[in-house]
C-alpha positions as CSV (number, residue, x, y, z in Angstrom):
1,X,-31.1,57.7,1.1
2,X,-29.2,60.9,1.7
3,X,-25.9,61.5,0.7
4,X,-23.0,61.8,3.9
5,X,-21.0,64.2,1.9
6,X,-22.5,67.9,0.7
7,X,-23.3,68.1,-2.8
8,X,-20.1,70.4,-5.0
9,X,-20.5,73.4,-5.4
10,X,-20.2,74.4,-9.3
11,X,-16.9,75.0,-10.6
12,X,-17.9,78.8,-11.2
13,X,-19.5,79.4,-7.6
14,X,-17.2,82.1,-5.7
15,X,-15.1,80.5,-3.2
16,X,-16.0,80.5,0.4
17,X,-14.8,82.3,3.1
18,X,-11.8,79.9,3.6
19,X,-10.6,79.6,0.4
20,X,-11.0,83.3,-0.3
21,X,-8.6,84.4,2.5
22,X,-6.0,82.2,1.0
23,X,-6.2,83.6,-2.5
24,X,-6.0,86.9,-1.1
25,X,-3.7,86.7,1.6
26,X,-1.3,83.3,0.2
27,X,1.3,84.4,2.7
28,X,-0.7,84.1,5.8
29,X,-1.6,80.4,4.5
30,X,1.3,79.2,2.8
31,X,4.8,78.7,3.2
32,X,5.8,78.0,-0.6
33,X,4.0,78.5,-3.5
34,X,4.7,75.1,-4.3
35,X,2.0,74.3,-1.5
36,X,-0.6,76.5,-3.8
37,X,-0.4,74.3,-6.0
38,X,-1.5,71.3,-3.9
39,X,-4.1,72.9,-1.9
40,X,-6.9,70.8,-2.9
41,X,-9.1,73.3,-1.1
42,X,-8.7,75.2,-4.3
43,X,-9.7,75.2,-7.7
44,X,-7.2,76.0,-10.5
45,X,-8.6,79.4,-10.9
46,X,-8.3,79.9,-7.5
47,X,-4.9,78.6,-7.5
48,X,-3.9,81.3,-10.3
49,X,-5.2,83.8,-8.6
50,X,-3.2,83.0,-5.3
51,X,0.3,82.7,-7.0
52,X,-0.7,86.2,-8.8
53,X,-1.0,88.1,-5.6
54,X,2.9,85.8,-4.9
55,X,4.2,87.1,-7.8
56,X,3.3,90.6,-7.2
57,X,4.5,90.6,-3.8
58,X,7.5,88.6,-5.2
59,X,8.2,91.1,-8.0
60,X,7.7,94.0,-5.8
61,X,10.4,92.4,-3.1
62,X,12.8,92.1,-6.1
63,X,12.6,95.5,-7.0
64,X,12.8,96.7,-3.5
65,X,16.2,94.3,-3.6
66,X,17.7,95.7,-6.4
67,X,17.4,99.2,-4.7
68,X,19.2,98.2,-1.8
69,X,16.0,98.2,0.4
70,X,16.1,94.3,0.7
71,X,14.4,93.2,4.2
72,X,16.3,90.6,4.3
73,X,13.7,87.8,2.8
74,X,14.9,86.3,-0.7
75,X,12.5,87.6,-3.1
76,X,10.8,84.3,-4.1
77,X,10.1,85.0,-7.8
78,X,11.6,82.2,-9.3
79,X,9.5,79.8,-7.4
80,X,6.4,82.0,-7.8
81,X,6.8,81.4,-11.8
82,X,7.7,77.8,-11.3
83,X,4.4,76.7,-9.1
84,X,2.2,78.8,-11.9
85,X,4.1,76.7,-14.6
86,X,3.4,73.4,-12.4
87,X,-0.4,73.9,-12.3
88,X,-0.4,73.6,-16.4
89,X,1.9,70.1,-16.4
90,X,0.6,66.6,-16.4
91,X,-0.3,65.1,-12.8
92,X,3.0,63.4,-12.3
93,X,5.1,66.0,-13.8
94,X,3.6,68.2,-11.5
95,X,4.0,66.1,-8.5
96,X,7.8,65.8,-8.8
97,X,7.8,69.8,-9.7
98,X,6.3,70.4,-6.5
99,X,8.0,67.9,-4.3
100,X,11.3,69.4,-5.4
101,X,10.3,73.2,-5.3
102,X,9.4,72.3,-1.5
103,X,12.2,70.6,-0.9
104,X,14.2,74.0,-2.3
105,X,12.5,76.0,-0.5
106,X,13.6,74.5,3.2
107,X,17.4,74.3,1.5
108,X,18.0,77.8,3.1
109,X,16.7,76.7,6.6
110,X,18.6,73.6,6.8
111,X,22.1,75.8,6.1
112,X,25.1,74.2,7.9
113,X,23.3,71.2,9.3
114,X,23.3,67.4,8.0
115,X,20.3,67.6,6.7
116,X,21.1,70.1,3.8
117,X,22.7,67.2,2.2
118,X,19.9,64.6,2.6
119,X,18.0,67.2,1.3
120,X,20.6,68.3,-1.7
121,X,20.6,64.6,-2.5
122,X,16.6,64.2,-2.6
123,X,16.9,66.6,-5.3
124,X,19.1,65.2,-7.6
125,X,17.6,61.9,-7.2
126,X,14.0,62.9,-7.7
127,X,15.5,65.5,-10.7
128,X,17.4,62.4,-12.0
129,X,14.5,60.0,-11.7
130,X,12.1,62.1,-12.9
131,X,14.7,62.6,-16.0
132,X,14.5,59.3,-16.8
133,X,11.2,58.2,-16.9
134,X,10.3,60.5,-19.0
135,X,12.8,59.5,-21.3
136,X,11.8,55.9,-21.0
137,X,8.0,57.1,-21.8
138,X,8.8,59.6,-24.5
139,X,10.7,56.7,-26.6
């Protein structure tokens, strides 16, 4: 009987061509680096790696800010450390962390329109909800 589905590769095999571009060059894949963190394409190492080469650029664009040589895109540093802080926390504490960094991140982009609001108000629910479960499971 043969298997429909390729066998996995080890968790130490190099990552393929795919995967590599993305660790290397996370801007031409991602929007976020919450969405790093959710690439299932990628394995934790990989994942590191990825939001390394983020924070770099990320650092770098803060400097470059602080100089007065911003090019007008927010440095992204802040969520850069968060997604990197993510990929250590618990599976469901690291779903809401990512669902509410994404939902951050379009914040800007939805500027003067109703759906800032919807999406201001997804975040305190999801912050709030997420608040009290774990208060209800830490008990």
């Amino acid at each position: 009987m043969t298997s429909k589905h390729p066998p996995k590769a080890p968790a130490n095999d190099p990552p393929g061509d795919a995967a590599r571009d993305k660790i290397e060059h996370p801007h031409a894949h991602f929007e976020n680096p919450a969405e790093v963190v959710v690439d299932s394409a990628l394995m934790k190492d990989d994942k590191v790696r990825a939001l390394e080469t983020l924070e770099q650029d990320a650092r770098q664009m803060a400097d470059a800010a602080s100089e007065g040589m911003d090019g007008g895109e927010r440095a992204k540093l802040d969520d850069v450390l968060s997604a990197k802080k993510a990929l250590d926390l618990p599976p469901f504490d690291r779903a809401v962390t990512v669902v509410v960094q994404g939902l951050r991140a379009r914040l800007p982009k939805a500027e003067g329109t109703d759906a800032r609001a919807s999406i201001a108000r997804a975040i305190d629910a999801l912050e709030a909800a997420h608040a009290a479960i774990k208060a209800t499971t830490t008990d």
